[in-house]
N, C-alpha and C positions, 0 to 999 in steps of 0.2 A: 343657814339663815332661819328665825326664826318666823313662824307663821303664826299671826294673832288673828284671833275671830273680830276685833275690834282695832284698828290701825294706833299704835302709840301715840300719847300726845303729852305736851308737856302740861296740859291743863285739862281742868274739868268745871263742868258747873258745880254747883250750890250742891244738889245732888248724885255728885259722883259720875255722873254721862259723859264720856267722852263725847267733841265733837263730831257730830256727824255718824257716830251709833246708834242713834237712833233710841234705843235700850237702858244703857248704861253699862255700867262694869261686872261682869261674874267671876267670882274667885271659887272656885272648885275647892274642898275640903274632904282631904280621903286619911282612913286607916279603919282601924279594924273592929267590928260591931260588940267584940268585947276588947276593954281596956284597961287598964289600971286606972287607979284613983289619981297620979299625979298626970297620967296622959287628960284625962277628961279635965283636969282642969288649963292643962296648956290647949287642949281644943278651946275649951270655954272661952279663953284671954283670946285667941285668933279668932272665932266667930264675933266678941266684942269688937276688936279691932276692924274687922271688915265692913262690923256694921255703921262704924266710925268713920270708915272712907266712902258711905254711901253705897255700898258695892252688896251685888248680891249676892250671897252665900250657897255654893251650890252642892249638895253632897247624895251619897248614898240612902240618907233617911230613914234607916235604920237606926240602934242604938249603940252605944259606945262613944268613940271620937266623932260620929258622926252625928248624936243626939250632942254632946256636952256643945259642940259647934255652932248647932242648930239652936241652942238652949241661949250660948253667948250672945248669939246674933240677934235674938228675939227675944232678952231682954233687955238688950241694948238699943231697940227700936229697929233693928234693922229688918232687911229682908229674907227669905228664907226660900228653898226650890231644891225638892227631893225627886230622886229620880229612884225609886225602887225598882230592884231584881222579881217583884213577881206581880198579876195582879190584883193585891186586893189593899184599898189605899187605907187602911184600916192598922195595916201594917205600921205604916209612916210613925215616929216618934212626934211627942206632942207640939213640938214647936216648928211644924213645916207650914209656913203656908199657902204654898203652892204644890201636891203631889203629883207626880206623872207614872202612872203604873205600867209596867216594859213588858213584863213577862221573857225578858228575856236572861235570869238567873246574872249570872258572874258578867255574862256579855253585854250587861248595862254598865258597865265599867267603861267599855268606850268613849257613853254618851256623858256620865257624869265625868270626864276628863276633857271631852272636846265641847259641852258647855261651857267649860270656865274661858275665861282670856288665860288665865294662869292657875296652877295648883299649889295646895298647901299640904304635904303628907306630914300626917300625928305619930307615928309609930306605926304599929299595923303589921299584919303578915304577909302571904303567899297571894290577897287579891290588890291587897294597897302595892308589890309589888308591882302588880302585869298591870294596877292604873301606871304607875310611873313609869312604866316600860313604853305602856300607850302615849303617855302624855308627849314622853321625849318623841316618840316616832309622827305623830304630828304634828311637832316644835310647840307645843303649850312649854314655858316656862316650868319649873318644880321648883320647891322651896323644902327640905326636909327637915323638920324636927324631930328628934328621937327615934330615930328609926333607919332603913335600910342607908346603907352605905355602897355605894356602885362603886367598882375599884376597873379603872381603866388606864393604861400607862398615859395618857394626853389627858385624862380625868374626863368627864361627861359633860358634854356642852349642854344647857341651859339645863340646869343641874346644881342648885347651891345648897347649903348645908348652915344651919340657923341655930341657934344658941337659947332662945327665947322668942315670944308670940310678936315682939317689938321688932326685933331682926327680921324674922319671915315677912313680916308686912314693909318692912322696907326694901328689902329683896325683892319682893314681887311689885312692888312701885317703882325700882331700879329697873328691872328687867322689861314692864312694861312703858321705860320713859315717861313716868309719871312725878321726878323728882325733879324741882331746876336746883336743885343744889348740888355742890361735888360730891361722889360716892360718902359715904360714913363711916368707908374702913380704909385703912390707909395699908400702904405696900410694907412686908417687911423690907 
């Protein structure tokens, strides 16, 4: 069973709030603070899109998939909330507008995966891994683009695997019952 920080709903206001969260929606955004040219632009497209659904953008704040993210989101008007590993918020890449300085190195990996209602991983290495390791152990949702592959014989429950920035954001509005239409993929 999955546990969301915000209870699913099939609806939202004007700006993305669930009711009765009070908040609104956080989409966590993890991979690895260097990236390639095409991953930074698949962050880019998924920070855009989030910021499309209203929803806050929550990531490491750092550079890489987590600036290209943070970059989408913020100049798509959206909103932005970095959670740095040390602190001095100086660090943060230039389009966070909210920083929270941890000082607690790789172990802010937790907080940036159990802020989101759900995740989005870009690619990434050995720390985007132990987010999605965390994310599953607390039932956050994952969505992965271009990146790790969990290989389980029952395969990995809330656990999906995405194609493009369009797919992950409907995945993560799937899994959070955010859609009233029928699923988008059909059975083979």
């Amino acid at each position: 069973m999955m546990r969301m920080l915000h209870p699913p709903s099939k609806a939202s206001d004007e700006t993305g709030a669930l009711p009765g969260s009070g908040d609104g929606l956080y989409i966590s955004v993890i991979g690895g603070g260097r990236c390639t040219a095409p991953q930074y632009a698949v962050a880019e497209a998924v920070g855009r899109l989030i910021a499309g659904m209203g929803a806050v953008l929550v990531c490491g704040g750092l550079g890489g998939v987590m600036e290209g993210a943070a970059r989408g989101a913020a100049e798509a008007g959206g909103r932005t909330l970095a959670i740095l590993p040390g602190h001095d918020r100086s660090a943060a890449n230039p389009y966070m507008d909210t920083v929270v300085t941890t000082g607690l190195g790789h172990a802010r990996n937790l907080l940036v995966v159990s802020t989101g209602d759900a995740v989005i991983a870009v690619g990434g290495g050995y720390g985007t891994l132990s987010e999605i390791g965390l994310a599953c152990k607390i039932g956050r949702p994952v969505v992965v683009l271009d990146g790790w592959r969990l290989a389980r014989d029952e395969g990995t429950p809330g656990v999906w695997y995405a194609d493009t920035p369009e797919e992950a954001v409907l995945l993560v509005k799937e899994a959070l019952g955010l859609l009233d239409a029928e699923p988008f993929w059909s059975e083979p």
